[in-house]
N, C-alpha and C positions, 0 to 999 in steps of 0.2 A: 642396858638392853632396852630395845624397844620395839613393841610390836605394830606392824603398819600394814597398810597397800601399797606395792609399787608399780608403775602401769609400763610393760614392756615396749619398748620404742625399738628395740634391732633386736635381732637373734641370727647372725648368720655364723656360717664355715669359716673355720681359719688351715685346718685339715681337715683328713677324711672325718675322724671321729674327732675334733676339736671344735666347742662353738665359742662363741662369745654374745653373748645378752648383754645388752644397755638398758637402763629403766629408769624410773624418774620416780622420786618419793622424800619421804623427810627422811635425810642422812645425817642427821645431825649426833645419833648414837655412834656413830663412826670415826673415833679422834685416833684411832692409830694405824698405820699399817700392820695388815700379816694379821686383821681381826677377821672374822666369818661372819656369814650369813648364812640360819637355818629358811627354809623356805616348805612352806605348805604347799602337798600337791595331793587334787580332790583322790580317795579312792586308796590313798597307803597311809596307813599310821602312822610312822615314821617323818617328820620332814628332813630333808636332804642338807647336808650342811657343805656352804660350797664359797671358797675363801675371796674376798676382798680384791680384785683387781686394782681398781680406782676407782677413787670418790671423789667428785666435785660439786659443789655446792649442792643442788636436789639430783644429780646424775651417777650413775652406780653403774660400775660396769664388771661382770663375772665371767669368767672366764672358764669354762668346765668340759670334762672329757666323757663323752658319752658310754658306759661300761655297764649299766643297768636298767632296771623298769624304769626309778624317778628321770635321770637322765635324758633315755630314751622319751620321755614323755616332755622333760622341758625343750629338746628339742624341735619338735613338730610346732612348739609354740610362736606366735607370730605378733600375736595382739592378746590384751586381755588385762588383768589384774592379774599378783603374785600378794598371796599373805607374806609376808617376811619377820621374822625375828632379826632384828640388825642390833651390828655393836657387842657382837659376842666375841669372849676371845680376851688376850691378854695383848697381845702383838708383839711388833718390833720395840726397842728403848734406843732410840737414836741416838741418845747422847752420850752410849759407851762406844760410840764406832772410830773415834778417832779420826782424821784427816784423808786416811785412806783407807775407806771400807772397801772389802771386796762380799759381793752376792754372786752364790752359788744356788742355783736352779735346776733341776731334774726334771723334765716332761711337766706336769700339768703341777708344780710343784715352782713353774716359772710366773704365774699369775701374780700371785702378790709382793714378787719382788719386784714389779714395776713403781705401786707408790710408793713404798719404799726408796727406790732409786729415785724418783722424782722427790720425796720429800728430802732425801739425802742431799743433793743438788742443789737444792733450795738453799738447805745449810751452809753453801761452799764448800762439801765435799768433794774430793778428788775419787769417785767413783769408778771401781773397774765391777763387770760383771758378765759371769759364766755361766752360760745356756748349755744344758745336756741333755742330748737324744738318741734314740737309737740308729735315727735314718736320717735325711735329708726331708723325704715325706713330708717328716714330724713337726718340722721346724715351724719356731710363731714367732713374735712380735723382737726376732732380732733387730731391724730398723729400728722400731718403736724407742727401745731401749738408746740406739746411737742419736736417735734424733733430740732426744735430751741431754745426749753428751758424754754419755759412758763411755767408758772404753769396754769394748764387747769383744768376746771369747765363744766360741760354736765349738763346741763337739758332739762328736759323733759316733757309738760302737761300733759302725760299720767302714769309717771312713770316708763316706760318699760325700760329705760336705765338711771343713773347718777340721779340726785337729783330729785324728782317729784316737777313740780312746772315752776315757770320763773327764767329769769334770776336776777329777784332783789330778790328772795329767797336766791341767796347763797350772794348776793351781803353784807347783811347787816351783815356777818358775818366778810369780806375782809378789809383791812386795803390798804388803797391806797392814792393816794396825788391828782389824777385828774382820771378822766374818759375820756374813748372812747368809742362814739357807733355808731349803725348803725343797722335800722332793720325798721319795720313796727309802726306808728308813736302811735298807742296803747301804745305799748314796751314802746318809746322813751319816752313819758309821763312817764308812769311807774316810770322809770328810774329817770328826771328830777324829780320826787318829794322826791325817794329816795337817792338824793345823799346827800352826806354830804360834797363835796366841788365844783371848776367849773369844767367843764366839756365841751366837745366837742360832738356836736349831727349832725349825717349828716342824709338830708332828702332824701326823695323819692318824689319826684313831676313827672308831666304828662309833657311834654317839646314841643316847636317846634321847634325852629331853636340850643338850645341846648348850645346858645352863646352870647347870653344877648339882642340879637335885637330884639325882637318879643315880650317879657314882659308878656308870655304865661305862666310862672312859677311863678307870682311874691307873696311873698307873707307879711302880717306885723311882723315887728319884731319892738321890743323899741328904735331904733335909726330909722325908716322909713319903708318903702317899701325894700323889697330886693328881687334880684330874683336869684331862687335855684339852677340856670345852670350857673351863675358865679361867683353870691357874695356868693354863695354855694355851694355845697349842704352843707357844712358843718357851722353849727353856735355856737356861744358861750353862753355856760346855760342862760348869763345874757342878754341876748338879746331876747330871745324866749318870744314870748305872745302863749300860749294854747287861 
């Protein structure tokens, strides 16, 4: 973990209520995908914990859905300084994914399975991966993902774009060696009962200090207690109690 300045260079729309911030700072607490960033915002106790899009060299790029006060407020941001705690987090472990990993993504649950799929790539993996939304509206960074080479999947609850349905609708068709995900803990279920090997599920919990002191996040899993802002967010199929 590391605490810094980062100085925002983009903050725009990707949907109605979707942004994405770019910023520039020392990333170097950042060695995995699927880790977070707590950020300090003047005026709430609390800082905001908002997950890892990409990281390259001094550039950081976040991806978040506007649903509350801190939100709402990084929003309106344009220019400025951000305190950040970076490098929190357990992440992804790339090297159980096998030759053909598949990433499953849920709404704002799709961010950081981009470096992931990039560092995936990198490895010669044979990459498929599944974006799920409610709408058409919704939809983000599907090119993104094909431009690196995936084989990419769009669904949709309503039908209006890509396969009608969720994301384990097309799943059960895919041939994969391990799973990655990330989304709304619905999904994740979902997901977990659907798979056919292990897999890798990162959560969403409610945090306070963001860094393992406060045991604000902790939740059970079959080897103990664990809590989601360090020995997580990301856990292994076999450990998970629903």
């Amino acid at each position: 973990m590391k605490q810094g300045l980062f100085t925002i260079q983009e903050n725009i729309a990707l949907t109605d209520n979707v942004m994405r911030m770019t910023l520039t700072g020392d990333t170097s607490a950042i060695t995995r995908p699927g880790q977070f960033v707590n950020i300090k915002l003047d005026g709430l106790f609390l800082r905001r914990p908002i997950s890892v899009c990409d990281c390259e060299n001094d550039t950081l790029t976040l991806i978040y859905k506007v649903v509350g006060k801190g939100t709402e407020m990084m929003q309106g941001m344009q220019e400025g300084d951000l305190d950040l705690l970076s490098g929190l987090g357990n992440g992804y472990d790339t090297s159980l994914s096998g030759n053909q990993p598949l990433l499953l993504g849920g709404g704002v649950g799709v961010p950081p399975l981009y470096m992931l799929c990039k560092k995936l790539i990198a490895e010669g993996k044979d990459v498929t991966v599944v974006l799920g939304f409610n709408t058409k509206s919704e939809i983000f960074y599907e090119e993104e993902f094909k431009k690196m080479g995936a084989h990419v999947y769009v669904t949709t609850v309503d039908g209006s774009y890509g396969t009608k349905g969720f994301v384990t609708t097309v799943m059960e068709n895919i041939e994969y060696t391990h799973i990655f995900t990330c989304g709304p803990e619905p999904m994740l279920k979902a997901v977990y009962n659907a798979c056919k090997t292990s897999g890798q599920f990162s959560f969403e919990e409610r945090m306070g200090c963001g860094f393992g002191a406060c045991m604000g996040c902790s939740c059970k899993t079959k080897y103990g207690n664990k809590r989601i802002c360090k020995d997580g967010p990301v856990l292994v199929k076999e450990e998970i109690i629903w």
